[in-house]
N, C-alpha and C positions, 0 to 999 in steps of 0.2 A: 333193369334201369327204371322200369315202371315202381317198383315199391324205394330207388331210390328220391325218386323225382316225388312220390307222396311221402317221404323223409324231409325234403327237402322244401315244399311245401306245408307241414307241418311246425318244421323248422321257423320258419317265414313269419308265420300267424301265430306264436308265440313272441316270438321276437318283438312283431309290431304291435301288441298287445302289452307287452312291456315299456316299449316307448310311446303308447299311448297313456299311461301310469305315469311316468316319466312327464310329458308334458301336459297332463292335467294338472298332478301334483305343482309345475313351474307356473300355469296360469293362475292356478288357485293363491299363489304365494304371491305373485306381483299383481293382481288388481284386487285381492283385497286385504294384504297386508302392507303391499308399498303403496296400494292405489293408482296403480297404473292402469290408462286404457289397455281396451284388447283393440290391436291390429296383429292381423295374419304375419304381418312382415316385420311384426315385433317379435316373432317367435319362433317364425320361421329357421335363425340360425338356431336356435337350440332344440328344434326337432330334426335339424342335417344333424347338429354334432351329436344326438345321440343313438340316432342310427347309425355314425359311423361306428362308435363307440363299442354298440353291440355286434359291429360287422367284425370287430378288435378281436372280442370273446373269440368271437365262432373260426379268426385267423387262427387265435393261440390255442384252442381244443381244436385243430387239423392240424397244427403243428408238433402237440406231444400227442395225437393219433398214429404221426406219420414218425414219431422219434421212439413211441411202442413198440412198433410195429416193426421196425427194424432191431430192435431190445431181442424182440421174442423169437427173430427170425433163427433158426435151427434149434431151439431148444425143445427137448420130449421127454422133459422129468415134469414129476408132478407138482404146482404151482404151492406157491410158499402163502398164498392171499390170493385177496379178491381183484389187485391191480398188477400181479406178478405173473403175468401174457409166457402163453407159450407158443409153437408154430401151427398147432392148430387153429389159433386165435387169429392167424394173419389176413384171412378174409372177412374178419367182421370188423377188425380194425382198419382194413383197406376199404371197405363199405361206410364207416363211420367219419373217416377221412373225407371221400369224396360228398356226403351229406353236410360236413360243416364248411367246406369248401363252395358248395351250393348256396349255404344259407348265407356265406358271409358275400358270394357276389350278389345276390338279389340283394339282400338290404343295402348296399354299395347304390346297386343300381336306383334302388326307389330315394335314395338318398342325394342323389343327384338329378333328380326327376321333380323339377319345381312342381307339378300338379300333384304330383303326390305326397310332397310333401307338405304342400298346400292342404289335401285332404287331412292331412294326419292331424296337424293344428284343426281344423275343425271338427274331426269325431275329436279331440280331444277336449275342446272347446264345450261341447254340447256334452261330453261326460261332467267337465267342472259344472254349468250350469245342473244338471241333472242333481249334483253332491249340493249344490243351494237350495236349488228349490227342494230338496226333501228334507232337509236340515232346514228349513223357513215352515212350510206345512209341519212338522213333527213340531217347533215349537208354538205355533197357532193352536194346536190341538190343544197342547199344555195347558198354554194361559189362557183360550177360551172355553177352555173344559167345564162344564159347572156339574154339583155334585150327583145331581140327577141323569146327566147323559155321561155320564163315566164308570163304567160295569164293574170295574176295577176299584171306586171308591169306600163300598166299605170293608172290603179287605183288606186295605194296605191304611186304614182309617187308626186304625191302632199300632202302626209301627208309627205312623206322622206326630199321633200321639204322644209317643212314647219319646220319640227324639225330643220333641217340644219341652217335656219334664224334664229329660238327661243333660239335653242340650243345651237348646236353644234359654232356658228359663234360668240353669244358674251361669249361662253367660254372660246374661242382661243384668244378673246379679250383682255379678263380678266386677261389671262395668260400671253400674251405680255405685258401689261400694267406693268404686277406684276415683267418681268423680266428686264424690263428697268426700274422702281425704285432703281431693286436691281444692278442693272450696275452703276447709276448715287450715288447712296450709294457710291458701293466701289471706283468710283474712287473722290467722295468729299474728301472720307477719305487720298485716295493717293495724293493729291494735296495740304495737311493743312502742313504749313512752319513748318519743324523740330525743328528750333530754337526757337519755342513758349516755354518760364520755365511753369514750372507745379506751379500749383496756390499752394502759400503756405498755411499749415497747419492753420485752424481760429477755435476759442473754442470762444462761446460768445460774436464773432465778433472781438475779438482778435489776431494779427499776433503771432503764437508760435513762430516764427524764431526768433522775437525779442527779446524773454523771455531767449535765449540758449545764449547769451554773459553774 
């Protein structure tokens, strides 16, 4: 019972490290891509629902632990694979049983346990913030980097280089080229004699104009 209860604790801190992921990932998405405040109790229901969620998992692997383990019960040929259980197997399948059975009541339980799961929103909270503030210092670094306190500048001085000729220089090419087309366009256009008549109406190769007298 001792190695299954450190199974089953195991279980546990996996779990809630998952749904700590879980609702980092949800706060990072609604305050700064919907721009929504953080409140605890704004988030609160989608850290119960995903604890229960993963208490789900850990019901349905006790459930086909416990429909193996009845599969393998009297058979003593030798297994066809790695998931094809025989009765020697039926005590570690009855061991694995009772550890996802463990793991899915404890997160039940922490999952109906308002402080806890008040906690879970808050390490989760303070992981989002941690994924900012290193994503904000990492681009401070960038853009106040100057060429003398950057160890890295002139090693990578000539791939910067080198895109600037490939790239960057016949795309600005490309761009001028395409905007003086489009200048020498509009002013063709502005320079064609007004008093040119519009091509009369042809059916056939016929003048219409002359059919209307």
């Amino acid at each position: 019972m001792g190695k299954t209860a450190e199974a089953i604790a195991e279980g546990v801190s996996i779990a809630s490290a998952a749904a700590r992921l879980a609702v980092r990932n949800h706060i990072l998405v609604e305050t700064i891509a919907h721009d929504a405040p953080f409140e605890v109790s704004a988030f609160a229901p989608f850290a119960h629902d995903t604890l229960i969620a993963l208490a789900e998992e850990q019901e349905a692997a006790a459930a086909l632990a416990k429909k193996l383990r009845k599969k393998a019960w009297g058979k003593f040929t030798d297994p066809d694979g790695t998931h094809d259980y025989r009765d020697r197997d039926m005590r570690n399948l009855r061991k694995r049983h009772r550890q996802y059975v463990g793991v899915a009541k404890e997160l039940r339980r922490i999952a109906e346990d308002p402080h806890a799961v008040r906690a879970l929103v808050e390490q989760s909270r303070d992981a989002a913030w941690g994924d900012v503030e290193a994503n904000l210092q990492r681009r401070l670094r960038v853009e106040g980097m100057r060429p003398d306190l950057d160890p890295d500048y002139d090693k990578l001085r000539a791939a910067r280089m080198q895109s600037l000729r490939l790239v960057d220089l016949p795309r600005l090419a490309a761009h001028r080229r395409h905007l003086a087309e489009v200048e020498a366009e509009g002013e063709a256009a502005t320079d064609a004699p007004a008093d040119v008549p519009a091509e009369a109406p042809r059916a056939a190769g016929v003048d219409l104009s002359e059919l209307e007298s």
